[in-house]
VMD Tcl script that draws the C-alpha trace (Angstrom):
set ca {
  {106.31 98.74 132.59}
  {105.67 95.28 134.15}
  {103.13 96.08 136.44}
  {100.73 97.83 133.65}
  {101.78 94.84 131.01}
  {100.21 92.72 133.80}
  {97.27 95.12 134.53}
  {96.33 94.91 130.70}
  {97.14 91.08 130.42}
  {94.61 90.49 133.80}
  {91.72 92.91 131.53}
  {91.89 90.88 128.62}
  {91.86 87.46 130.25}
  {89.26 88.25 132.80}
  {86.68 88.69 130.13}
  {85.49 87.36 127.57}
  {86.87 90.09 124.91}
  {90.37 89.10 124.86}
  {89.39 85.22 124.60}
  {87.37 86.05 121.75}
  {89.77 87.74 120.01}
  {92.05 84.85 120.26}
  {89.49 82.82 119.08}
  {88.74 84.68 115.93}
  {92.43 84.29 115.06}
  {92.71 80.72 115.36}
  {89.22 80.21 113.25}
  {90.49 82.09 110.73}
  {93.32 80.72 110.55}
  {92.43 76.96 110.64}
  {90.03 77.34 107.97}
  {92.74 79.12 105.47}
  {95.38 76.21 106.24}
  {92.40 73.99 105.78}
  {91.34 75.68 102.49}
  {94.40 76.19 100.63}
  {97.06 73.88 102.27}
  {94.81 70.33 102.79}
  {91.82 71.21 100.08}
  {93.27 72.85 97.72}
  {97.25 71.35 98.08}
  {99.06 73.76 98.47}
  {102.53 73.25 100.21}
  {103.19 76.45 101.20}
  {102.28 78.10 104.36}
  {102.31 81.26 103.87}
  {98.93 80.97 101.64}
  {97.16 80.91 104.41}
  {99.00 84.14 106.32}
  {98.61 86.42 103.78}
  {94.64 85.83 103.51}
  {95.04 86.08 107.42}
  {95.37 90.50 106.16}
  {92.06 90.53 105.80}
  {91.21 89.30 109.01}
  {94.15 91.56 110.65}
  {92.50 94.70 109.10}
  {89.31 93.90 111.63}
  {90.90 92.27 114.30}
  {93.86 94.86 115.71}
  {91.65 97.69 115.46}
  {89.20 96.02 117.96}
  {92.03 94.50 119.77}
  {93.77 98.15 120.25}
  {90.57 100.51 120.09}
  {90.33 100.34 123.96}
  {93.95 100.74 124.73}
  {94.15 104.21 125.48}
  {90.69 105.60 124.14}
  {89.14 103.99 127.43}
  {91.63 105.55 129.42}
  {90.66 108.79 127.91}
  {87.03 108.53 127.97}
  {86.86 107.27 132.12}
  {89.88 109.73 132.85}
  {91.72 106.92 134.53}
  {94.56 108.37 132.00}
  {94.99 110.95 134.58}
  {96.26 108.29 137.56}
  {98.78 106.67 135.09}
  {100.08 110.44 134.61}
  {100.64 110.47 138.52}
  {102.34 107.19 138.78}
  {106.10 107.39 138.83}
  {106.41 105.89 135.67}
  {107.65 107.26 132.61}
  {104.66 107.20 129.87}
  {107.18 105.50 127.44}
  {106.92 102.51 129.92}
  {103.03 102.68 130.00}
  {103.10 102.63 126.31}
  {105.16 99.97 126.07}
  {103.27 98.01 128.69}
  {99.80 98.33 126.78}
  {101.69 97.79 123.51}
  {103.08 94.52 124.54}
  {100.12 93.15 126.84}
  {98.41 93.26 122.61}
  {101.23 91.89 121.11}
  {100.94 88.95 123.78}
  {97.47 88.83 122.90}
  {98.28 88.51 119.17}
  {101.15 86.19 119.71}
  {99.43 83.41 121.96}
  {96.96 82.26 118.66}
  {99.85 82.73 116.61}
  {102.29 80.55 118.87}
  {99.64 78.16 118.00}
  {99.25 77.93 114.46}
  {103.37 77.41 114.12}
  {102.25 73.60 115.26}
  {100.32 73.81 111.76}
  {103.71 73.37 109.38}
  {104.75 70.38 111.70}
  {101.44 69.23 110.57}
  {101.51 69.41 107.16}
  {104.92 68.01 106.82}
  {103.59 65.11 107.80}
  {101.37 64.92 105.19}
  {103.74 65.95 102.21}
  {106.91 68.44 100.87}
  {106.15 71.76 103.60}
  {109.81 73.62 103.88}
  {109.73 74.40 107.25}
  {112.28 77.25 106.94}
  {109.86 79.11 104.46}
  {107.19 78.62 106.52}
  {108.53 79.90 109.65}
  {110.21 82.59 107.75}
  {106.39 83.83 106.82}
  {105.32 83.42 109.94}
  {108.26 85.72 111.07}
  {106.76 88.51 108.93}
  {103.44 87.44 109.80}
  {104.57 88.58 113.22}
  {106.41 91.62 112.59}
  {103.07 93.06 110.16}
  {100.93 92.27 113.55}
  {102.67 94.29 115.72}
  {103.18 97.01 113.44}
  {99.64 97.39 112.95}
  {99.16 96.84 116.61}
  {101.46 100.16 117.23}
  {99.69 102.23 114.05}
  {96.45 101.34 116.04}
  {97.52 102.32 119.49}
  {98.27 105.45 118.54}
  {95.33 106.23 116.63}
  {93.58 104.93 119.62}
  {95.86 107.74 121.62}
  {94.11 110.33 119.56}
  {90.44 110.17 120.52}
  {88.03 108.98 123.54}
  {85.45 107.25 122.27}
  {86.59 103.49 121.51}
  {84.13 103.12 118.34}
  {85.64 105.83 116.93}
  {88.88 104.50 117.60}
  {87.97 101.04 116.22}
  {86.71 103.11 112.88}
  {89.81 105.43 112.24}
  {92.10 102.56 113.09}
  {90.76 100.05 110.50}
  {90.73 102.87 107.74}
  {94.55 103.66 108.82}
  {95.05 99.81 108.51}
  {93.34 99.77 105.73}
  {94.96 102.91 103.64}
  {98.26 101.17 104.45}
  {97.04 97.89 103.10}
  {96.31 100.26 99.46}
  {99.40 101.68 99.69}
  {100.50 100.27 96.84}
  {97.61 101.52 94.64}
  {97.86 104.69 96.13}
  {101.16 105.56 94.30}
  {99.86 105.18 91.06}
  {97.96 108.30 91.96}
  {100.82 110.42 92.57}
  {102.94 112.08 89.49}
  {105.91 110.92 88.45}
  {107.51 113.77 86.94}
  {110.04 115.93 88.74}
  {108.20 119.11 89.14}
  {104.99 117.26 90.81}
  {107.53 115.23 93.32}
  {108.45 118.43 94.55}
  {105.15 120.05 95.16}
  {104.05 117.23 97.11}
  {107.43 117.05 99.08}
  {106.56 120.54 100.00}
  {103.21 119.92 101.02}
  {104.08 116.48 102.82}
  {106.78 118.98 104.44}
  {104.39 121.69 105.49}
  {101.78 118.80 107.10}
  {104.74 118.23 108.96}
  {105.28 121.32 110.40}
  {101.57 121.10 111.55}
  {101.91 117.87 112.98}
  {104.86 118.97 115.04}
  {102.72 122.28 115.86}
  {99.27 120.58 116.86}
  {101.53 117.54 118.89}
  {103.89 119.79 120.99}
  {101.95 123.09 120.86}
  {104.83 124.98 119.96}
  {103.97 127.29 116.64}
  {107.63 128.59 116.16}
  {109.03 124.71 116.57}
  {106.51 123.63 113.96}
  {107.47 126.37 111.71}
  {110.96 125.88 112.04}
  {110.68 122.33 111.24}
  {108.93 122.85 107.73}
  {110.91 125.72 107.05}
  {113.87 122.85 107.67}
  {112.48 120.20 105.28}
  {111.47 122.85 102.49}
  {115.02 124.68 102.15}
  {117.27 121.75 101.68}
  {114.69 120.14 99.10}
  {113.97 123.40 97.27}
  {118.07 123.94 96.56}
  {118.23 119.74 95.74}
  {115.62 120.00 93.53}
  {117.16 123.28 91.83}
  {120.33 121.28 91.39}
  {119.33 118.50 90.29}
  {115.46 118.58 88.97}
  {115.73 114.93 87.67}
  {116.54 113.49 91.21}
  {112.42 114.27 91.78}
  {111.72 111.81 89.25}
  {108.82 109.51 90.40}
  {110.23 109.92 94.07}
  {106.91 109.89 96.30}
  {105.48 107.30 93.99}
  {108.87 105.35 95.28}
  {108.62 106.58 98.60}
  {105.01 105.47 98.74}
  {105.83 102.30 97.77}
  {108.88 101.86 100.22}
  {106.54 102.54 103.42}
  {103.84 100.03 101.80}
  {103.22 97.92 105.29}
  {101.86 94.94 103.72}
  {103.89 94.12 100.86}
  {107.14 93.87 102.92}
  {105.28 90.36 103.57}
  {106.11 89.75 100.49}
  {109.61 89.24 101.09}
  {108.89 86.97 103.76}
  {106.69 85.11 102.02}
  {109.08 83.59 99.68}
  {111.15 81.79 102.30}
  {113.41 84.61 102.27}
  {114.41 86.47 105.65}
  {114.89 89.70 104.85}
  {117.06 92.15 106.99}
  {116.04 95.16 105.65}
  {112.04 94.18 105.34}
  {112.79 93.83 109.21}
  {114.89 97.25 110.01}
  {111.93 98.79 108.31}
  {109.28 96.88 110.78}
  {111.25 97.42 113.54}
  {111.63 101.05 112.88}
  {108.05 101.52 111.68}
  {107.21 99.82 115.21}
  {109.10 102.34 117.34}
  {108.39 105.68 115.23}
  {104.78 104.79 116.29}
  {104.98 104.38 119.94}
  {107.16 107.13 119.59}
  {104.28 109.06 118.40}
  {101.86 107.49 120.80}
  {104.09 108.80 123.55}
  {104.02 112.35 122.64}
  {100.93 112.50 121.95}
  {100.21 111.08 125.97}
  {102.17 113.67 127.17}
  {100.28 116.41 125.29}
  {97.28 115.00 126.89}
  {99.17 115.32 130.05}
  {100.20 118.85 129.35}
  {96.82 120.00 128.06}
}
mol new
graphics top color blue
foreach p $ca { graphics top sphere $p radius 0.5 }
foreach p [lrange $ca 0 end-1] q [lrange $ca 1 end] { graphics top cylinder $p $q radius 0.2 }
display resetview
């Protein structure tokens, strides 16, 4: 894993790209501290990190959108297949070569509460706290966007389907307001959010039978729950929806509050999508 953390680290700092994308961060966010902390008096920090969103929505996508599409598209994926590595470990290695990438900028706008205490009330602890999520939303994006970038060959497209993933998550919480509330709709959607699974499964390991065994899994057990108990459906996905919503976990952060669960649920969001970006490598591999 070290050696192709270092191989990614020595691309990004060797050119311009990575530079500039370090560059865009800190502009960013220097002119939101300056904006809402120093012009418009704000005392709390994590003003500025939640307009920072916006700018992660562009951003990680570009950052990522090479990661393994370029691999892909010059066919150099097929000597890290040969090396006598694991692909969790080149995963990992690309994934954290971006998260360095993301961190550096970041590392340096945690001087910026020491500066404004200075200059009036800042709680530290609050501020770090947000930064903390600030941190934890960056890298999850980071691993959504590596394995979108896992999925195709040309880096454009990459870039495109990454920042529409990025954003989709970001109007997550809108998005449940679409979905029905009532019992009886809850369970049709289970059962088509079961059957897409199935299909994932199929089209990730090429095994039919496995993917059809693994819907035919999630649809019993919620077909006899919901027979049961009907009322246990009640406004579920629109629940659901709004438990996986990325961006307002923030939220929690934001407040000053660390929150243990907000950060199981990064953490875990983090993994299930290198986990995905893994077998999806080796089906390239397989293919």
């Amino acid at each position: 894993m070290s050696a192709i953390y270092r191989k990614e680290m020595k691309i990004y700092l060797s050119g311009p790209f990575g530079y500039a994308m370090m560059a865009i961060l800190l502009f960013f966010m220097g002119v939101f501290t300056v904006f809402f902390n120093l012009m418009s008096g704000y005392a709390d920090f994590s003003y500025p990190l939640t307009a920072m969103h916006w700018v992660l929505l562009i951003t990680i996508p570009l950052l990522t959108m090479r990661s393994i599409a370029e691999e892909r598209h010059s066919r150099t994926d097929q000597l890290l297949y040969s090396l006598p590595i694991r692909l969790r470990e080149v995963v990992l290695g690309k994934f954290f070569a971006m998260l360095t990438l993301f961190l550096l900028p970041t590392l340096v706008s945690a001087l910026y509460p020491l500066l404004l205490a200075s200059f009036g009330g800042v709680s530290l602890a609050a501020a770090y706290t947000a930064l903390f999520g600030y941190i934890l939303l960056g890298a999850a994006l980071i691993a959504v966007c590596t394995f979108v970038s896992s999925l195709v060959e040309n880096q454009i497209l990459a870039a495109v389907l990454s920042i529409a993933a990025a954003l989709a998550f970001y109007l997550l919480d809108s998005f449940s307001a679409l979905f029905p509330t009532s019992a009886l709709g809850s369970f049709i959607v289970c059962v088509i959010a079961a059957l897409l699974a199935g299909v994932l499964i199929w089209r990730t390991t090429k095994n039919l039978n496995l993917g059809l065994a693994a819907a035919v899994v999630l649809i019993l057990p919620t077909s006899v729950i919901y027979i049961i108990n009907a009322e246990l459906f009640a406004s579920l996905v629109p629940n659901f929806v709004n438990a996986l919503a990325l961006f307002s976990r923030f939220g929690e952060f934001s407040y000053g509050h660390f929150s243990i669960p907000a950060t199981v649920f990064y953490l875990t969001f983090i993994a299930f999508f290198l986990f995905l970006t893994v077998r999806s490598m080796e089906r390239r591999r397989l293919a």
